[in-house]
C-alpha positions in Angstrom: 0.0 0.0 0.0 1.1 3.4 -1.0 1.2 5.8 2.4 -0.7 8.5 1.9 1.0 12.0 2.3 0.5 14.4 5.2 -2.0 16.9 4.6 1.1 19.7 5.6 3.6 18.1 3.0 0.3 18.2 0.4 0.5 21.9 1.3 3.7 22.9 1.1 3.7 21.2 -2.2 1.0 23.3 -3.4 3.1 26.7 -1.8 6.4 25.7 -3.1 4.6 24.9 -6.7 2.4 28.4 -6.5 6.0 30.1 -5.8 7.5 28.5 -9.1 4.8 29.8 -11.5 5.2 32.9 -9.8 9.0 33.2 -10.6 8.7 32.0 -14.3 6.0 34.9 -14.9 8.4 37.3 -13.2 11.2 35.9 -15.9 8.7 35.7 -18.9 7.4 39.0 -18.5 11.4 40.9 -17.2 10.2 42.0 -14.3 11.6 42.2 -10.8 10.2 40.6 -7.8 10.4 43.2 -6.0 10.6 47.2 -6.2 8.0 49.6 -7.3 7.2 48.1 -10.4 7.9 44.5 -9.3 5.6 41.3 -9.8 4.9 40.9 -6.1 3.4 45.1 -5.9 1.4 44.1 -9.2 0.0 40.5 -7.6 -0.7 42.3 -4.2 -3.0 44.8 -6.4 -4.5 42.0 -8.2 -5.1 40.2 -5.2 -7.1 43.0 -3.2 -8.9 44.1 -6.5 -9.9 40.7 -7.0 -11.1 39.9 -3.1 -13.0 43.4 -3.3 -14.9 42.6 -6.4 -15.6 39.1 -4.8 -17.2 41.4 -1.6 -19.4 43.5 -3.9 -20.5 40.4 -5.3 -21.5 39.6 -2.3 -22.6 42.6 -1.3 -25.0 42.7 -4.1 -26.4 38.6 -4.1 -25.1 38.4 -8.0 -22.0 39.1 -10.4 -21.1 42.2 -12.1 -23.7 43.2 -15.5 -26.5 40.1 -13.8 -30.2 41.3 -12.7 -31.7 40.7 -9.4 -33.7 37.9 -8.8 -36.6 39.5 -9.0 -35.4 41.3 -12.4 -35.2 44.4 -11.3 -31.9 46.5 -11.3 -32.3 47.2 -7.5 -28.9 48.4 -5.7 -26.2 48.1 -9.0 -22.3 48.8 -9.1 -21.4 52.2 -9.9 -17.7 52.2 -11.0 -14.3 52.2 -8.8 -12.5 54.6 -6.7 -9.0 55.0 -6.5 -7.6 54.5 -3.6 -3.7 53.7 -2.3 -3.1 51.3 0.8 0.3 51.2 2.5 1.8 47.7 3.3 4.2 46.3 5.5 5.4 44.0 2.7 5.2 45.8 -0.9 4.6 49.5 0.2 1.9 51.8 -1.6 -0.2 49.9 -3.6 -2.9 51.9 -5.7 -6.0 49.7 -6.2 -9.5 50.5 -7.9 -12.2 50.0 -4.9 -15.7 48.9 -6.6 -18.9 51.3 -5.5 -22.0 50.3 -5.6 -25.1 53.2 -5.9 -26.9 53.2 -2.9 -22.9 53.9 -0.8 -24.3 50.9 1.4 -21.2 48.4 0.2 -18.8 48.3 3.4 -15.5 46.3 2.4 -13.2 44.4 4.6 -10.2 43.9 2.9 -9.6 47.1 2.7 -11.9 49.0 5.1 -12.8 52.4 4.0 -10.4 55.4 5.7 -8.3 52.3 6.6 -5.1 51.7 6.1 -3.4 48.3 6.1 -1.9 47.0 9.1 1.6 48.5 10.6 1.0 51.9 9.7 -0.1 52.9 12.6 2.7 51.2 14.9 5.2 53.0 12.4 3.4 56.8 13.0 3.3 55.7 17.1 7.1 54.8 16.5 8.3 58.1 14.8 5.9 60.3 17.0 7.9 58.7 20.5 11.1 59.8 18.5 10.0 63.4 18.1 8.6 63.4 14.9 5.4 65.9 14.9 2.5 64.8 12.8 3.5 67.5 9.9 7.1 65.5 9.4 5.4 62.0 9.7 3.1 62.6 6.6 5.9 63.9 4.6 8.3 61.1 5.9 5.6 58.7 4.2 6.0 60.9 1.1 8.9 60.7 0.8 9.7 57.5 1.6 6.8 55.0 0.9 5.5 57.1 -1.2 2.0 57.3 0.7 -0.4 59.9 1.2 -1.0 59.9 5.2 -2.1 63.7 6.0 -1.7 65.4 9.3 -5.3 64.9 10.4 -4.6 61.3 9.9 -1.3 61.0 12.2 -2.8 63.0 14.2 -5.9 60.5 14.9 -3.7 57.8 14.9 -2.0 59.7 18.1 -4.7 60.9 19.8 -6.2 56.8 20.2 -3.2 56.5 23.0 -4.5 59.0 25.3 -7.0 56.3 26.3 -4.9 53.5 26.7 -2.2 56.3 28.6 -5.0 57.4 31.2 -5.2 53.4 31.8 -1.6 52.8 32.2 -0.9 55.9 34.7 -3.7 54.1 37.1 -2.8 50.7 36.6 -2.6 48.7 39.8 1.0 48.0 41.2 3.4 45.8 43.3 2.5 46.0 47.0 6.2 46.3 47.8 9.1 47.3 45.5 13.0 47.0 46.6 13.8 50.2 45.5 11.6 53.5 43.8 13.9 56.1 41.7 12.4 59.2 40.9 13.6 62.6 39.3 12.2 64.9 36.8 12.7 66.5 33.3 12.1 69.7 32.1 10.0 70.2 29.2 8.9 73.4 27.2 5.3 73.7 27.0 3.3 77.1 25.2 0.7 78.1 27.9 0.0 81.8 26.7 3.6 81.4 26.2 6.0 78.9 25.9 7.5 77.9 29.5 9.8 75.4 31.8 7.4 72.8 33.0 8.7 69.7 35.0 7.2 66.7 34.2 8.1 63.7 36.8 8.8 59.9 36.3 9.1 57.3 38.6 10.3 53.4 37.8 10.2 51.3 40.6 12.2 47.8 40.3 10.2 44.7 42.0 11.4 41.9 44.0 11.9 39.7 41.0 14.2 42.7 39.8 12.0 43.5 37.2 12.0 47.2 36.3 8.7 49.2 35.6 8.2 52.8 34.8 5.3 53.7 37.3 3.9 56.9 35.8 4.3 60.1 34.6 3.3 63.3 36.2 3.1 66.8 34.8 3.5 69.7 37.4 2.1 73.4 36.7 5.9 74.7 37.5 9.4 73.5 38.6 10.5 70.7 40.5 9.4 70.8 44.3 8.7 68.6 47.4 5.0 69.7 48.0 4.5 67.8 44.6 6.4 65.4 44.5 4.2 64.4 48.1 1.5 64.2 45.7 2.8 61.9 43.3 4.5 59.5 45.9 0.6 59.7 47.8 -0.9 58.7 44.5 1.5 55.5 43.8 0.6 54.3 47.6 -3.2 54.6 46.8 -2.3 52.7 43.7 -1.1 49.9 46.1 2.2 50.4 46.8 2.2 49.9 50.4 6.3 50.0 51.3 10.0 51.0 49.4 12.9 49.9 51.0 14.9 52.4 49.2 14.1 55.4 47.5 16.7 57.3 45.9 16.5 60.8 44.4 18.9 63.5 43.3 19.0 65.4 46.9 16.0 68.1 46.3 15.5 69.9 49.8 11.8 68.6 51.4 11.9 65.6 50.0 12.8 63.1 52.5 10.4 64.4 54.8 7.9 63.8 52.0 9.0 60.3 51.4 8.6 59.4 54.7 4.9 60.7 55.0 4.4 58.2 52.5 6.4 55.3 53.2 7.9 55.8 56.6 9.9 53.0 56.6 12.1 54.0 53.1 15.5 54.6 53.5 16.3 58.3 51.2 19.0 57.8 49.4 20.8 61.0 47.4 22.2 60.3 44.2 26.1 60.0 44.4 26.2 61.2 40.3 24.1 64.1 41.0 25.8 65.1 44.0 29.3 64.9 42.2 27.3 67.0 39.3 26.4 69.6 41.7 29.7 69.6 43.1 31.0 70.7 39.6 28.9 73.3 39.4 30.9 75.4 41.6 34.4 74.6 40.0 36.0 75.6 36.9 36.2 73.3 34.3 40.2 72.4 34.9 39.5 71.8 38.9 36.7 69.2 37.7 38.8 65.9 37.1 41.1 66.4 40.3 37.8 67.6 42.5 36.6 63.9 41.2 39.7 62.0 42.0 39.2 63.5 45.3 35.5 62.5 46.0 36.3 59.3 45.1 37.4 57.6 48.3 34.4 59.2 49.8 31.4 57.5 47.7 34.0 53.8 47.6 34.7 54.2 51.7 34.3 51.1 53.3 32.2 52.7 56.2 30.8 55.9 56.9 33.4 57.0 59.0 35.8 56.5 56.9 33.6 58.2 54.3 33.5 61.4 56.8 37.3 61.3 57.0 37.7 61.5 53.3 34.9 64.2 53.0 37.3 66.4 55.0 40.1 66.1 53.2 38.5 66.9 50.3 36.8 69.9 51.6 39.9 71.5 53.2 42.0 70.8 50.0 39.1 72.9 47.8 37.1 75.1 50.3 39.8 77.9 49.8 38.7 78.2 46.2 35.2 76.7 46.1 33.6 77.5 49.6 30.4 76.6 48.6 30.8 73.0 47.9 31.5 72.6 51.9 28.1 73.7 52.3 26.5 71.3 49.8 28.2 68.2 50.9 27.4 68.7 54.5 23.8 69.3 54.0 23.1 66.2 52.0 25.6 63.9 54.1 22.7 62.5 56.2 21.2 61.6 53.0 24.4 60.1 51.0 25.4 58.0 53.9 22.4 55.2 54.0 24.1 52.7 50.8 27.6 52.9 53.1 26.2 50.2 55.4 25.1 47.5 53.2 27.4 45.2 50.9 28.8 45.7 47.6 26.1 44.2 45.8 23.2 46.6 47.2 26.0 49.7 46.7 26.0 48.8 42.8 22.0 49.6 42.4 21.4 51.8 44.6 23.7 54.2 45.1 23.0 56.6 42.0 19.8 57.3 39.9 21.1 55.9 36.3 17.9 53.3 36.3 16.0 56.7 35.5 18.7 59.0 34.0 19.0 56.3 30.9 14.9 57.0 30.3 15.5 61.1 30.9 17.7 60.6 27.9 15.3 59.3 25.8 12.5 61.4 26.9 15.2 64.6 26.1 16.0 63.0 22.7 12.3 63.1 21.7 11.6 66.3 23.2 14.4 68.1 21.8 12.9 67.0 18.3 9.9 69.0 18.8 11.4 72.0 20.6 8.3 72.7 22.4 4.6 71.2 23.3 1.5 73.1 22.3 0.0 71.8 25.7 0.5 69.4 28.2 -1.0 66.5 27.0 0.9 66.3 24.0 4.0 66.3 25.4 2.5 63.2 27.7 1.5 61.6 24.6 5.2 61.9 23.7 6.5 60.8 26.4 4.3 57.9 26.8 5.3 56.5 23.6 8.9 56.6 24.5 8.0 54.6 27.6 5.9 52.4 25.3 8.7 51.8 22.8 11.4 51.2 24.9 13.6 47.5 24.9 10.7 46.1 21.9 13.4 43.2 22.4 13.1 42.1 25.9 17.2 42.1 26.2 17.1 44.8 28.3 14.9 43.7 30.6 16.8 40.4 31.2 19.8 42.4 32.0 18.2 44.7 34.4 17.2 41.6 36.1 20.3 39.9 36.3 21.9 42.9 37.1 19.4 43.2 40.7 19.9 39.5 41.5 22.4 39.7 43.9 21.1 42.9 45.5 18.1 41.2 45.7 19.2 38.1 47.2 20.7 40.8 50.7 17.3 42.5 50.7 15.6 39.2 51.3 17.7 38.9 54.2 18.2 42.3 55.6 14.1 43.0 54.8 13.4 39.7 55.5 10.5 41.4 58.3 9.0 43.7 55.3 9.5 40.4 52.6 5.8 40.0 51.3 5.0 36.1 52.2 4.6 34.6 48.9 1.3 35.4 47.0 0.7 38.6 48.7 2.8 40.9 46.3 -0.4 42.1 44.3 
């Protein structure tokens, strides 16, 4: 007995021999494959032109120049309308969409003011890069060859404000090992274009994930009395308890952290107190003033760290007295990462989980130079958040990165340790 084949070999036969007799009428006829003018643009017109027709037909109960059933003309085709579709595959395609008299036909294939899939993810894409919706429609101009308008790009935009609103009051993690906050400054025309700060918060979980928690938009600078605010909405969001916090030193916050979360160790940001630090020097005092602060932030205990501190201080206060004054006002605050092991210092000891995302948010921003409002520019910014690692390799790194950290917090929080099952 001959074995029957499999019904998958039958069609991969049938694929494979489809493909052939499309490659010998490429040859027969000189065309390319591929390219404006190539077979595979030409069969991707047929193809919808063909399944439209097939939906009119449909439509109507009987086949182009054929009466009704009951003889009469009734609802009748009434010619095409030109219409061009972008694909992911083949580009702009121009195809002739059938009418029919009554305007009742509806097609699927190609729904009307619809275009083909993957558009839309590619204007969401270019918008989160900075692109405004003028400079989208003519980067489909230019390059596909597409007519998307401005109207269009800008509909296509205005759908994530929804889906935004529903991510910034998303439930979260009842505990996360640390919260790092900090804000960016955005221009935004309100009468007149102005400094607004817009803050961000990503919190990494106990498994080490990491997880932007929201963005906020404030109605002027940065400032404790808001910040409050936004730390008081993530709690009523669930987030009952932080181990760490860290932040880049601003005055009032600590006391508004621990309104919140009373139990959150504040920790400044080492990078942005060494940034600070330069502020007050002259550029060719900068890498010395840095080889200095070194042994304080790498100090194997805090008293140690003091010790260093001083030296540092009375080698530069002669020439830069106010950095005295900046490092012993946010000592009580730099000190907390000096008591736990390596492993915890690595993660938590500066704010660059959240200064990588400032510089994406900056990127896209400086693109557009300026928001007409405020919800634009979180439109803009939420996209960046939506568009970031579309690999999942950064993610995996992050996570590895926390394991060992997160290994001493089990320990050292071991009292605050959510029992398993009671994270959400």
């Amino acid at each position: 007995m001959t074995p029957t084949k499999k019904p998958d070999a039958e069609k991969r036969n049938a694929e494979r021999e489809a493909a052939l007799t499309f490659v010998r009428m490429a040859k027969e006829k000189g065309l390319d494959l591929t390219g404006p003018d190539g077979l595979l643009k030409q069969f991707t017109k047929s193809v919808l032109e063909t399944a439209l027709d097939e939906e009119m037909t449909e439509h109507l109960g009987r086949a182009k120049h054929k009466k009704s059933k009951d003889g009469r003309a009734a609802n009748t085709r009434n010619g095409t309308t030109a219409k061009t579709v972008v694909t992911d595959s083949v580009g702009p395609v121009r195809i002739e969409v059938p009418r029919d008299r009554d305007g009742s036909f509806e097609p699927v294939v190609v729904r009307k003011r619809r275009r083909l899939p993957g558009v839309d993810e590619v204007v969401l894409s270019l918008y989160a890069r900075g692109l405004a919706a003028g400079e989208i429609s003519a980067h489909f101009q230019e390059i596909y060859g597409a007519d998307v308008s401005r109207e269009t790009v800008s509909r296509i935009t205005e759908r994530v404000v929804a889906e935004k609103d529903e991510w910034c009051s998303r439930p979260l993690d009842r505990v996360y090992a640390a919260v790092f906050i900090d804000a960016t400054v955005v221009k935004v025309r309100d009468g007149q274009v102005a400094n607004r700060a817009f803050y961000v918060a990503v919190g990494v979980d106990l498994e080490g994930g990491r997880d932007v928690l929201g963005i906020w938009a404030s109605p002027a600078a940065e400032g404790a009395r808001y910040w409050l605010s936004v730390l008081t909405e993530l709690k009523n969001r669930g987030v009952d308890d932080v181990f760490f916090l860290i932040c880049d030193g601003l005055k009032g916050l600590p006391d508004a952290v621990g309104a919140v979360w009373p139990l959150a160790i504040v920790q400044t940001c080492v990078v942005h107190l060494l940034r600070n630090t330069f502020r007050y020097a002259s550029k060719k005092d900068r890498d010395a003033i840095k080889r200095d602060a070194k042994p304080i932030y790498t100090a194997p205990s805090a008293a140690a760290a003091a010790a260093a501190r001083d030296a540092m201080l009375d080698k530069w206060e002669a020439r830069y007295p106010a950095i005295r004054r900046l490092w012993m006002d946010a000592w009580e605050r730099f000190i907390p990462f000096l008591d736990y092991d390596a492993e915890i210092r690595r993660v938590i000891c500066t704010t660059n989980a959240i200064e990588s995302l400032n510089a994406r948010f900056k990127r896209s921003i400086r693109a557009r130079g300026h928001f007409p409002d405020e919800q634009a520019a979180l439109k803009c910014m939420y996209l960046t958040v939506r568009s970031l690692d579309p690999t999942g390799k950064g993610r995996i790194r992050w996570s590895a990165r926390w394991k060992p950290a997160l290994n001493a917090f089990a320990i050292i929080f071991a009292d605050r340790w959510p029992s398993e099952g009671t994270q959400q």
